[in-house]
C-alpha positions as CSV (number, residue, x, y, z in Angstrom):
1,X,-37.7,32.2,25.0
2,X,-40.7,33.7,23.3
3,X,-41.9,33.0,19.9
4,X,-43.2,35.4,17.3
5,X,-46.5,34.4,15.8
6,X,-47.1,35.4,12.4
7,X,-49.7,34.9,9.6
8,X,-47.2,34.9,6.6
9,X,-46.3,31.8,5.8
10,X,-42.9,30.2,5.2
11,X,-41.5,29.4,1.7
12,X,-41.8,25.4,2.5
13,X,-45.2,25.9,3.8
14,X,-46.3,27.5,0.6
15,X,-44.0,24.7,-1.6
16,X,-45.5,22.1,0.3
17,X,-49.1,23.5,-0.3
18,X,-48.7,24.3,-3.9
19,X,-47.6,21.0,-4.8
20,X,-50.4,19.3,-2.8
21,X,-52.8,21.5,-4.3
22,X,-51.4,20.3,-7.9
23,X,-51.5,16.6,-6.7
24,X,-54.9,16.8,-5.3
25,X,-55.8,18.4,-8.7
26,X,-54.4,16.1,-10.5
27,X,-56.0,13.2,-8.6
28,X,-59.4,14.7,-9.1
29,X,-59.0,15.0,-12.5
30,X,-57.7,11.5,-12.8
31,X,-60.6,10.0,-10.6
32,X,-63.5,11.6,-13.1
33,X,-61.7,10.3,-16.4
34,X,-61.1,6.9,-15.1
35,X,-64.5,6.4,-13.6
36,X,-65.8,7.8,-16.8
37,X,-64.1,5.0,-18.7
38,X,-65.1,2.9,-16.1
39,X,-68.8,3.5,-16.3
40,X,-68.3,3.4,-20.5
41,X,-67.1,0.3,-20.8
42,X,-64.0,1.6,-22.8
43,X,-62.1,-0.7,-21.0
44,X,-63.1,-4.4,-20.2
45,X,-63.6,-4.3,-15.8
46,X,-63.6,-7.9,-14.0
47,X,-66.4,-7.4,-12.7
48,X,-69.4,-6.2,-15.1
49,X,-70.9,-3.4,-13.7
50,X,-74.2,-5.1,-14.1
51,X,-73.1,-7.3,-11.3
52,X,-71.3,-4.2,-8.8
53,X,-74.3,-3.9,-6.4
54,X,-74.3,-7.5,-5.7
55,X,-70.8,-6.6,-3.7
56,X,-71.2,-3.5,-2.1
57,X,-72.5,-5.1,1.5
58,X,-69.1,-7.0,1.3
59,X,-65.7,-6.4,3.5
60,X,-63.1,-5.3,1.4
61,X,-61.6,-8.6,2.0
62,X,-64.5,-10.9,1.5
63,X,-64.9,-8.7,-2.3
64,X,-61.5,-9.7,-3.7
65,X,-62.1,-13.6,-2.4
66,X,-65.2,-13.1,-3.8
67,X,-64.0,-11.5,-7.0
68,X,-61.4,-13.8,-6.9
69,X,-63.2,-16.8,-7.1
70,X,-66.0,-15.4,-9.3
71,X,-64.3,-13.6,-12.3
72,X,-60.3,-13.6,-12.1
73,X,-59.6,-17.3,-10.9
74,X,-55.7,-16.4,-9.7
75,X,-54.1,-18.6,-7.5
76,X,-54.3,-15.2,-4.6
77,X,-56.9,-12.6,-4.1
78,X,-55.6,-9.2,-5.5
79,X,-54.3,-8.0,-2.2
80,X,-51.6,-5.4,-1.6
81,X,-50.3,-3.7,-4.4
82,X,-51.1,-6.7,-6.9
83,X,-54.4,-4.1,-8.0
84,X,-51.3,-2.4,-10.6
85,X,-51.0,-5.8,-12.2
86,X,-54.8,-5.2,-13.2
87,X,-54.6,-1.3,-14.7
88,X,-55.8,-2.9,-18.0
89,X,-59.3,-3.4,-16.0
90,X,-61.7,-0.6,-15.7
91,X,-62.5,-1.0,-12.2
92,X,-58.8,-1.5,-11.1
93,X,-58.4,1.1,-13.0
94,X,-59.9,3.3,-10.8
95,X,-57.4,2.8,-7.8
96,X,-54.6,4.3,-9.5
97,X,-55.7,7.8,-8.7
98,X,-56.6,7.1,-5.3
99,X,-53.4,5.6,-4.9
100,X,-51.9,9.1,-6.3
101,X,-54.3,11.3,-3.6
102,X,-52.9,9.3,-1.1
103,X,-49.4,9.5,-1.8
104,X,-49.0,13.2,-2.9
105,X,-48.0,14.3,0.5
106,X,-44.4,12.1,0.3
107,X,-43.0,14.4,-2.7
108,X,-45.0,17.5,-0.8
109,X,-41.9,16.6,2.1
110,X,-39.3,15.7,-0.3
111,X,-39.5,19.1,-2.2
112,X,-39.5,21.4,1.0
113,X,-36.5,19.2,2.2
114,X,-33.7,21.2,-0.1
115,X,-35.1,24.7,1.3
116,X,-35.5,23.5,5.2
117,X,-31.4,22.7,4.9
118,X,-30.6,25.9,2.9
119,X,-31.7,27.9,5.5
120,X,-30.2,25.2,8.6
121,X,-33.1,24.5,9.8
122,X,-31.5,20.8,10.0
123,X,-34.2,18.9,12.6
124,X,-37.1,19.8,10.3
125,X,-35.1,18.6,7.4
126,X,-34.2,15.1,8.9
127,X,-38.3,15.4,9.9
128,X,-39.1,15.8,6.6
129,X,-36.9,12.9,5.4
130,X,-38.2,11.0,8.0
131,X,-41.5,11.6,7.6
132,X,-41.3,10.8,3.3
133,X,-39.8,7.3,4.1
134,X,-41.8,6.5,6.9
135,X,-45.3,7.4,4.3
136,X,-43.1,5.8,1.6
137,X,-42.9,2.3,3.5
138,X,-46.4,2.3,5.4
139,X,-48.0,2.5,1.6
140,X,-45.4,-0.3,0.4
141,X,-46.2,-2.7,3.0
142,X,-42.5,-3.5,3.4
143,X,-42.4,-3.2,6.9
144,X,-45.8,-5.7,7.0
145,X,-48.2,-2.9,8.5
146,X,-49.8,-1.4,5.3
147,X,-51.0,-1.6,1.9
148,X,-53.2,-4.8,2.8
C-alpha cells in the first residue's frame, strides 16, 4: 500500500490551525492587557510589585508557601487551580491567559472532530476525542497527575 504525499492540506488541518491561530491570538492579546494592569496597579496584586524580585530565585512551590505565609494568610497555599479564586488580584490575574494558551489546543480537536466523522475517517475521530479528554483531565488534575 503506497501513500500519496501531498502539500495541500486537509480541511481539519486547516480548522484545527485557524482556531489555534485565533486562540494563540487571543492569548497574546490577553497576556499584554493583563500585565499592563498588572504593572498599573489598576488592580490590587498580593504581592506589591515593589516586593516581586525578592521571589524570583524561589521554586514555584516555595513562592506560594512563601506568598502564602507573607501576604494571603489562607489555611492552603494557592495550588492547583485555586489561582481562579484570586482573578480579582493583578498578579493572579495574569495566569488566566496562560491558562487559555495552554488549553486552546482541546477545542482545536473538538472542532475538527464533526469533519473527521463526516468523511469516516472514524479512528482519527475517536483520536481526537481521545486526545481532548485526555488534555482536558491532565490540566484538571482529576486524575492526580497535573495542574499542581
Amino acid at each position: 500500500m503506497t501513500t500519496e504525499i501531498t502539500k495541500e492540506a486537509a480541511v481539519e488541518q486547516l480548522l484545527y490551525a485557524n482556531i489555534l491561530e485565533k486562540g494563540m491570538y487571543f492569548g497574546l492579546a490577553s497576556m499584554i492587557i493583563t500585565f499592563a494592569i498588572y504593572v498599573s496597579g489598576i488592580m490590587p496584586s498580593v504581592v506589591p510589585l515593589s516586593e516581586v524580585a525578592n521571589y524570583w530565585n524561589m521554586p514555584v512551590h516555595d513562592y506560594l508557601e512563601a506568598i502564602n505565609q507573607n501576604f494571603l494568610q489562607q489555611e492552603h497555599a494557592p495550588t492547583g487551580w485555586a489561582w481562579l479564586s484570586l482573578l480579582g488580584k493583578g498578579d493572579f490575574l495574569n495566569f488566566l491567559p496562560i491558562a487559555i494558551l495552554a488549553g486552546v489546543t482541546i477545542p482545536c480537536y473538538l472542532a475538527i472532530v464533526p469533519g473527521l466523522f463526516k468523511r469516516n475517517d472514524k479512528a482519527m475521530g475517536m483520536m481526537a476525542i481521545a486526545t481532548a479528554i485526555i488534555l482536558f483531565l491532565a490540566a484538571s488534575g482529576i486524575v492526580g497527575g497535573g495542574a499542581h
